[in-house]
C-alpha positions as a Python dict, from the first residue, in 0.01 Angstrom:
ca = {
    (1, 'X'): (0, 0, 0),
    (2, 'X'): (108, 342, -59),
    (3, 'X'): (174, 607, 190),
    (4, 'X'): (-1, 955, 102),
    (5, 'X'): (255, 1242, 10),
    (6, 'X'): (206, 1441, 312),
    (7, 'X'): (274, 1144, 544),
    (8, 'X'): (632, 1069, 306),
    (9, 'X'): (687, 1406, 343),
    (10, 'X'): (644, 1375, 719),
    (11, 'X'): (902, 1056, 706),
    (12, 'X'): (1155, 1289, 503),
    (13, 'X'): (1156, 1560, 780),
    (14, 'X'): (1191, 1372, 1059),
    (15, 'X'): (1482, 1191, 885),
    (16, 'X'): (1630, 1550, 787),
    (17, 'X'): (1573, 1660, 1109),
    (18, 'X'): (1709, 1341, 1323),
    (19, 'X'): (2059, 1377, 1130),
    (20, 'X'): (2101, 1706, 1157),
    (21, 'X'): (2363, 1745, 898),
    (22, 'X'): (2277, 1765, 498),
    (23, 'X'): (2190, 1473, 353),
    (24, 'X'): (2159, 1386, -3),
    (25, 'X'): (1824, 1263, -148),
    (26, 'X'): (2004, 829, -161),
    (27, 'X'): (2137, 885, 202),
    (28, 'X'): (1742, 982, 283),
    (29, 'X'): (1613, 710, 41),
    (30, 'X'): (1896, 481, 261),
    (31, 'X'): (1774, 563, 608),
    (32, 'X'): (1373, 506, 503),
    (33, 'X'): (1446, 205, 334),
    (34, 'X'): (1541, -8, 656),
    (35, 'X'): (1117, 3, 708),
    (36, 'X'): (1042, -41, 351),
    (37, 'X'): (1161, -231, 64),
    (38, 'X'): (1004, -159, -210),
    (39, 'X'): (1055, 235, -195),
    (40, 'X'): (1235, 413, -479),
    (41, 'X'): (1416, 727, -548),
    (42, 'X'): (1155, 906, -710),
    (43, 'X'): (957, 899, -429),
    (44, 'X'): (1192, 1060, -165),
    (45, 'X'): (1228, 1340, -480),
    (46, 'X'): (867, 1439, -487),
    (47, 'X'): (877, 1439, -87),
    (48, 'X'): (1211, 1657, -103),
    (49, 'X'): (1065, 1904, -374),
    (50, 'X'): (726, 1952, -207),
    (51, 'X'): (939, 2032, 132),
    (52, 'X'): (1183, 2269, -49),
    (53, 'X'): (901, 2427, -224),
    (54, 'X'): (722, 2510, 131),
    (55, 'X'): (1025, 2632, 320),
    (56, 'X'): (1075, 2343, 541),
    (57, 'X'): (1407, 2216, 421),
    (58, 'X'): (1658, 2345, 168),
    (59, 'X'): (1840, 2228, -71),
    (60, 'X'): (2215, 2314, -62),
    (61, 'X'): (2295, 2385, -408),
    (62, 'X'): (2674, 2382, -425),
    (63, 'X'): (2692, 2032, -248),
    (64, 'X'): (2366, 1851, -367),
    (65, 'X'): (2213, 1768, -76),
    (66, 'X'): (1943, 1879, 198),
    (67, 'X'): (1904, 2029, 534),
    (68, 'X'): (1641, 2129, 777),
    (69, 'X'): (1483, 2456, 760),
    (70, 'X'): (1616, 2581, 1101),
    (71, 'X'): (1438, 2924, 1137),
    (72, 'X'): (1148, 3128, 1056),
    (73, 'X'): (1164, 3350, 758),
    (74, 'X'): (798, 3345, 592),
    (75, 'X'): (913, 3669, 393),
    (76, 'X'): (1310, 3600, 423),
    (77, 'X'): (1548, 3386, 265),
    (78, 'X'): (1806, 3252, 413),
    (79, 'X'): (2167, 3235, 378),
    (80, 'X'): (2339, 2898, 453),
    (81, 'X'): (2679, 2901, 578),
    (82, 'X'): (2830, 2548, 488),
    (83, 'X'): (3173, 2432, 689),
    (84, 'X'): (3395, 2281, 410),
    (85, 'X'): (3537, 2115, 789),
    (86, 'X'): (3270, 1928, 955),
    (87, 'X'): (2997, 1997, 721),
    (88, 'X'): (2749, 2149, 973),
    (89, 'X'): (2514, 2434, 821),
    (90, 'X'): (2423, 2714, 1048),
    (91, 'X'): (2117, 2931, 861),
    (92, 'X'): (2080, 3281, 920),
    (93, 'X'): (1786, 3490, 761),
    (94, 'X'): (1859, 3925, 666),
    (95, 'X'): (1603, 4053, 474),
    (96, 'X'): (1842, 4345, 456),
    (97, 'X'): (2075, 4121, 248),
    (98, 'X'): (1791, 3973, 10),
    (99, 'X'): (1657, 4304, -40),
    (100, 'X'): (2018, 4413, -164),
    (101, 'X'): (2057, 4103, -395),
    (102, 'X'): (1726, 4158, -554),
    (103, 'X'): (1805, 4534, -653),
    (104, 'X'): (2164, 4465, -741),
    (105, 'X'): (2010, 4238, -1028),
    (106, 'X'): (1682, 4466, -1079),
    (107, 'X'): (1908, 4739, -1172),
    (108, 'X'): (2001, 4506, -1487),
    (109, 'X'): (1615, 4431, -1544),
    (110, 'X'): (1677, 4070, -1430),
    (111, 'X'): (1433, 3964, -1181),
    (112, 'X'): (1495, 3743, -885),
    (113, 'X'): (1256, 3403, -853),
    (114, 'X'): (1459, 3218, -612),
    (115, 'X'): (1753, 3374, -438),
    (116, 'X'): (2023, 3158, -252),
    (117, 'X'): (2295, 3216, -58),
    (118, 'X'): (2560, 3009, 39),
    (119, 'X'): (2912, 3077, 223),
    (120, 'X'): (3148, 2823, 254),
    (121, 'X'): (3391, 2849, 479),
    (122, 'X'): (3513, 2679, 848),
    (123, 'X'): (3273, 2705, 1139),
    (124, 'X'): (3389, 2863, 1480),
    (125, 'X'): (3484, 2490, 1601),
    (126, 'X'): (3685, 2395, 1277),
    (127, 'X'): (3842, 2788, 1260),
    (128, 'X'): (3959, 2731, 1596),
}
C-alpha cells in the first residue's frame, strides 16, 4: 500500500531533522528504506521538492544535498553558511541582504525568482 505524500513528506523531515547534517536525497532514500523495501528514489524526490518548495528544508545547491529549515523567515530567505570542515550548516535569515541582492540584479532588469545564498567556509569549532 502506498503512503499519502504528506505522510512521506512527514518521514523525510523527521529523517532530515534526526541527522542534523545535509543529507543527499540516496542517504534519505537509505535511512527510510530499513522500514520499507520496495521504496524508490523518485519517491523521496517528490517528498524533497514539495518540502523545499514550502520552506521546510533546503536544498544546498553547491553540495547537492538537503538540510532542515532551522528558522522562521515566511518573507526572508536565508543564507546557509556550509563548513567545508565538519559539514554542519548554520542558517541565518537578513532581509536586509535579500533586499540588496534583488536590486543589485533589478538594476540590470533581471528579476529574482529564487535567491540563494551560500558561504562556505570553516565554522567557529573547525576555525579554531
Amino acid at each position: 500500500m502506498r503512503k499519502q505524500s504528506s505522510q512521506r513528506q512527514k518521514e523525510v523531515l523527521d529523517v532530515l531533522k534526526r541527522q542534523g547534517r545535509p543529507m543527499t536525497a540516496y542517504e534519505i532514500l537509505d535511512t527510510l528504506k530499513g522500514g520499507e523495501a520496495g521504496l524508490a528514489p523518485p519517491t523521496v524526490y517528490r517528498a524533497l521538492s514539495a518540502l523545499t518548495e514550502d520552506g521546510r528544508a533546503h536544498r544546498l545547491e553547491s553540495i547537492n544535498a538537503f538540510v532542515f529549515c532551522q528558522c522562521a523567515h515566511e518573507a526572508h530567505t536565508p543564507i546557509l553558511a556550509i563548513c567545508d570542515g565538519c559539514g554542519s550548516v548554520e542558517e541565518h535569515a537578513d532581509r536586509g541582504v535579500m533586499d540588496q541582492l534583488v536590486e543589485i540584479t533589478r538594476k540590470t532588469g533581471f528579476h529574482a525568482r529564487r535567491p540563494v545564498v551560500e558561504v562556505h567556509g570553516r565554522c567557529g569549532a573547525c576555525a579554531a
